[in-house]
Structures are given as structure tokens and as C-alpha cells.
Residue, then its C-alpha position, 0 to 999 in steps of 0.5 A: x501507494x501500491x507497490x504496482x502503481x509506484x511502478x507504473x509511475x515511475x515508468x511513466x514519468x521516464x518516459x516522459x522525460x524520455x519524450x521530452x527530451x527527444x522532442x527538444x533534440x526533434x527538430x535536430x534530428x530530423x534536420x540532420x536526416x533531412x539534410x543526408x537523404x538530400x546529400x544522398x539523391x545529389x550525389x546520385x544526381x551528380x554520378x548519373x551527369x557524369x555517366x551521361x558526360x561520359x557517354x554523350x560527351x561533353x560537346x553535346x552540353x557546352x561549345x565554344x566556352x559556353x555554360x549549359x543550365x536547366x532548371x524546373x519550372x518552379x526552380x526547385x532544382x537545378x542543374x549547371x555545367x561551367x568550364x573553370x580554370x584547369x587548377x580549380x577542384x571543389x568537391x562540397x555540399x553546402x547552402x548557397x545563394x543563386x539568381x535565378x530569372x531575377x530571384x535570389x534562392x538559396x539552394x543546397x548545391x553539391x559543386x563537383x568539378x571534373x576532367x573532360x576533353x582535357x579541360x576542367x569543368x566545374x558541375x553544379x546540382x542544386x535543391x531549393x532549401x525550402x523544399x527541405x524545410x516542406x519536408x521537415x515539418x511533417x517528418x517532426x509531427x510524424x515522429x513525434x505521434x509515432x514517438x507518443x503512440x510508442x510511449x502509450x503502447x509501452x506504459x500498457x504493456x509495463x502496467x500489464x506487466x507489472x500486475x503479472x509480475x507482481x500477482x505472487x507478491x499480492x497472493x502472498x500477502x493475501x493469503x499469509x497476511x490477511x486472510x490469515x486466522x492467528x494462531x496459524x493452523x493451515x496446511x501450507x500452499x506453495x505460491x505459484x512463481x518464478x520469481x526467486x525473491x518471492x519464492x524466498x518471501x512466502x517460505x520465509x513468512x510461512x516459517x515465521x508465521x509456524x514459528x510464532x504459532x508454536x511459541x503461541x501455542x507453547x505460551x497457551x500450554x504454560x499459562x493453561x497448566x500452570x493455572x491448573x497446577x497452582x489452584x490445588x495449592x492454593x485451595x489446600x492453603x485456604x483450607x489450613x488458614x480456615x481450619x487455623x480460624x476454627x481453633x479457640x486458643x489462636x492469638x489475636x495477632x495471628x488472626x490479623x496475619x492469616x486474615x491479610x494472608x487469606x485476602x493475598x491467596x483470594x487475590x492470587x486465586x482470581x488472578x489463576x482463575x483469570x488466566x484460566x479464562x483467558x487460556x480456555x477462550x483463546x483455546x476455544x474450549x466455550x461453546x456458541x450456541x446460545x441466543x441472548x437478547x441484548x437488552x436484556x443482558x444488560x439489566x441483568x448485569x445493571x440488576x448484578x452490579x446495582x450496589x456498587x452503583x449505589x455505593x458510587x452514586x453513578x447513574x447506569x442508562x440502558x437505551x438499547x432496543x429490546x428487539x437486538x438478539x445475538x445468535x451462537x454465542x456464549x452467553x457466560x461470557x458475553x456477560x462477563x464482557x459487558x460486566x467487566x466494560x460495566x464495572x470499570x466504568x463504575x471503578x474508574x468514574x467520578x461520585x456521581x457520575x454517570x454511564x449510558x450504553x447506546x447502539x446504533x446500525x451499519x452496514x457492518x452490523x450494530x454498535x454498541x457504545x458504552x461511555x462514561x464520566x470518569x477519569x478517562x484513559x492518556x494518549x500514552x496509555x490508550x495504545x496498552x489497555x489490552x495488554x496483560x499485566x499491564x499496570x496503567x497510570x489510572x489503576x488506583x485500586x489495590x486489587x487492579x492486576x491489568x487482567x479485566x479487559x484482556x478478558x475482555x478483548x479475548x471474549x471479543x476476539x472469540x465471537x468475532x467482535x470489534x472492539x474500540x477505545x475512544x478517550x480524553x484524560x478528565x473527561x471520560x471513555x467510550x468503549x465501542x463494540x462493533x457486532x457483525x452482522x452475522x451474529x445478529x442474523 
């Protein structure tokens, strides 16, 4: 999962939480608004009485012990003046129940007592309770699509966000990581951001992928040199062990130990002329602009590798149609490619095995399958089979030095091509090469 989308959903499940954890405090809410905004109009309903009280008297409300009442039609409201004994004082707001006309209706009455012509009376302003409850309900509706639409609006702007602040990160790995052609040899872009951390990440990864590149290239250098430097010697000692051949008094024993010394100087001759492939693929000293028909390079290599079947008695299938041509490539080394994925099918097969390369289209490109028989690659060593040196399990033969398909992955990586290993122990492999589409344009 994306950075940006982990973020984006993290966000909204917040405000989730946020929203329902208000919805269930809603109700509350909006009953303690509810309750002090009508707190608030029967206090003004209470100081608005006293002022007419003061003003008017209160003769002009109640004689002779008399109550005074008013209350509206639909008995919502109301208010009342009673005279009470001179030692009573109240001063509340509370949910109580009156008769009014016969009907019992709970009101919230603020009851206020106070002095006038030296007697105490006791004023009562009363608000019917389901008028309360009239308003709540769509107080609650209110707030809460208020409350979504809030939530909406702040996921959006979070998301919009997010991809501005996240856009280095994406640019950074979009132009260091994978658009990236290794050895790095690009002139180095700063990416644009005020973001400290991804500041430091781009430098950081641009210094790493510099720091590998020389080492790289350094490695390139060595194996390059040295496998220049050790065939003159090596050329020089096949000549002396040859000249040593051409003399008449040589003992037989003598013979036997420059023969076991010429077959390690030839082993040590294919393996620096190896390394010097390698090195002068991977430095691009080849060149590719030759046209090479599929089909009929690999009955070239059939026609090359013929005796090798026969001693093996493996049967080769070409089935690939003959209209395939690769353009700008080298021809030299694609043969040396479908050589060696060839002859290790012969090498690592069953007596009377067989190999069948087949190719089918995509939209990629075309696909090239060559599988055999043979004694198949473990799950343990399928991850290493291009690694250099590497000595696997299945190398039986003597003169096996793990450098036969590195060459090949290199040859691949060159002409930008695919390569892939498909294998079961005891029952074969399947080498897949995937050619883009451009090389057969």
C-alpha cells in the first residue's frame, strides 16, 4: 500500500472515530445548548417583569391577595405572580409539572421571588418542555450533516495534501530508483522541496548510488586489467609447456605433468577470456547494428553444438517461425547467448533427453522458451544461478567455473532483454527470454 493512500486512511478512520464518538455525545450536547439558551430568554423574561413591576407597580398585577396568570393559547409559555410568606426566597430553574385548564404539563419554570410594597412575592416564568425537545431534534440533524460535511471536506483537503507533500518523495524515487540506468552516470538534479527530511533522503541516495557506481566501475577497471595482464603469461607458459612437447629426450612422466598443466593453463585461459567478455559487455565496447534472424541463428547454434547432442543422444526442437528478426543487436553475442542456454541444456540433461525452444507474442514483445529434461535447478539455488563464481549443487562437471550464464545475463542486460528461470528439481528448466518489442521492430 502507497505511502499517500496509508495516510489518506489513516485520516479517515480518525475522523471516523472522531464522528462517532460525537454523535454519541450529540444528543447531550445539544440538550445542555438547548437547555441554556432557554435558561437565557427566562432570565430576560424574568428582568423584563421586574422592570414592568417597578415601573407599573405591582398593584396594577395583583389586589387584594389575588395571583395574577397569563399564559398563551397553546399554553407554551407562561407566566404567574403569587404573593408568598415574607421568609420564603427561591431563585431556580428547574423541570416542573403544572395543571393548566385541566392538563398536567411539565414546564421549565425559573421561580424568583422578590420584594414589592414591602411584601414578597414569588414570579414564575415558565417554557413548555416539548417545545425543547421540538428544537433539539433538528438542532442534532443539523449538527450532524454539518459535522459530515466538515469531515468530507477535511478528507479532500487531507488527500490534496498529502500528494502535495508527498510529490518529492514520489519524484525522488521516480528519478533515483526507477528510471535510474545502473552504473549511475547522470548529472545530478536537486528535487524541488521544503521538506528537510526529503532534502536529506535525495542527497543521501544520490551519494550512495555515486559511491556504488565507483566502486562498480573500479571493479569493472580490475577484472578488465587483470584479465589483460594475465593472458600474456598465460600465452608465454603455453608456448614453453609446447616447445617442452617438441623435445625428443622428454620422460614419459614429464609428459604426463605438462599434459595435466597445459588442460589447467586452457581452464584458466577460458576462464580470463570469460571475465574479459563480461568486462567488455558490461563496458559497452560491442556494438549493435547487426539484423539477425531468429530462426536461423538457432540452427546455426544446433548445426555448431550437433556432436554434443549425438554423444548425449538429446533431441533439440527449434519451432520458431522464421519471419522473427532482431534488429540492432550484435549478432556475436546473441549466438554466444543461445549457445551457452543450449549447451547447458545438453550439459545438465538426462541421456535421451530432449530441448524444445518455442516463441510466442505479447504485448511486450516476443518470448522465447527454451526448456528441457534435465536434472532441473532447487529452490535454494534458483535465486544465484547468475551470480559469478557461484559454484551450485548441479555442477558436476570439472570444467564448470559458474561463469556460463552471468555471460548470459550480461548479453541480455545489453540488448535489453529479459531473462527468467522456471525450474522443478528432477524434471527440468525453462529459460524465458523476454525481447522487447523494439528489438523486433
Amino acid at each position: 500500500m502507497k505511502l499517500n493512500t496509508k495516510l489518506t486512511l489513516f485520516n479517515a478512520i480518525s475522523k471516523l472515530v472522531i464522528v462517532v464518538f460525537f454523535v454519541l455525545l450529540l444528543p447531550l450536547l445539544i440538550n445542555y445548548i438547548s437547555l441554556g439558551y432557554t435558561d437565557g430568554k427566562l432570565v430576560e423574561q424574568k428582568d423584563k417583569v421586574l422592570q414592568i413591576v417597578k415601573t407599573l407597580g405591582i398593584g396594577n398585577y395583583i389586589t387584594d391577595g389575588e395571583s395574577y396568570g397569563s399564559y398563551t393559547l397553546l399554553k407554551e409559555e407562561y407566566i404567574s405572580l403569587d404573593e408568598v410568606p415574607a421568609d420564603e426566597y427561591l431563585d431556580t430553574i428547574m423541570n416542573e409539572r403544572r395543571i393548566v385548564e385541566g392538563d398536567t404539563i411539565e414546564y421549565r419554570i425559573l421561580s424568583h421571588t422578590f420584594k414589592a410594597d414591602k411584601k414578597n412575592y414569588l414570579l414564575e416564568v415558565g417554557k413548555s418542555a416539548s417545545t425543547l425537545d421540538d428544537t433539539t431534534g433538528p438542532l442534532q440533524k443539523i449538527a450532524f450533516l454539518v459535522l459530515v460535511g466538515m469531515i468530507l471536506l477535511t478528507i479532500v483537503a487531507d488527500q490534496v495534501y498529502s500528494n502535495y507533500v508527498l510529490r518529492p518523495l514520489r519524484q525522488i524515487i521516480k528519478t533515483r530508483l526507477n528510471s535510474s540506468r545502473f552504473p549511475y552516470t547522470g548529472s545530478y538534479r536537486k528535487v524541488r522541496t521544503s521538506t528537510a527530511d526529503f532534502q536529506y533522503l535525495d542527497i543521501s541516495i544520490h551519494r550512495m548510488m555515486e559511491t556504488i557506481t565507483n566502486k562498480f566501475q573500479k571493479e569493472r577497471e580490475f577484472i578488465s586489467n587483470a584479465s589483460h595482464e594475465l593472458m600474456t603469461p598465460i600465452s608465454i607458459l603455453q608456448t614453453k609447456i609446447e616447445n617442452m612437447f617438441a623435445e625428443e629426450d622428454i620422460a614419459d612422466d614429464l609428459k604426463v605433468r605438462l599434459l595435466e598443466m597445459q588442460r589447467i593453463l586452457n581452464r584458466l585461459k577460458s576462464i580470463t577470456k570469460t571475465l574479459l567478455l563480461i568486462s567488455q559487455i558490461e563496458n559497452e565496447q560491442f556494438i549493435k547494428q547487426d539484423e539477425v534472424n531468429l530462426s536461423e541463428m538457432l540452427h546455426d547454434v544446433q548445426d555448431e553444438i550437433s556432436i554434443r547432442l549425438e554423444q548425449k543422444e538429446v533431441t533439440l526442437t527449434v519451432n520458431v517461425p522464421a519471419d522473427v528478426v532482431m534488429h540492432k543487436v550484435n549478432k556475436f553475442l546473441l549466438f554466444n547467448l543461445l549457445f551457452n542456454l543450449v549447451n547447458n541444456a545438453i550439459k545438465y540433461n538426462v541421456e535421451g533427453g530432449s530441448i524444445n525452444i518455442t516463441t510466442h507474442k505479447n504485448t511486450s514483445g516476443l518470448i522465447l522458451n527454451i526448456a528441457d529434461t534435465g536434472i532441473g535447478i532447487g529452490d535454494d539455488e534458483l535465486p544465484f544461478i547468475f551470480d559469478r563464481f557461484k559454484k551450485l549443487k548441479r555442477a558436476l562437471q570439472q570444467d564448470s567455473f559458474g561463469l556460463g550464464l552471468p555471460i548470459v545475463k550480461s548479453i541480455a542486460d545489453f540488448h535489453g532483454i529479459t531473462i527468467e528461470v522456471t525450474s522443478q528439481k528432477g524434471q527440468g528448466s525453462t529459460f524465458i527470454l523476454l525481447i522487447p518489442a523494439e528489438v523486433l521492430k
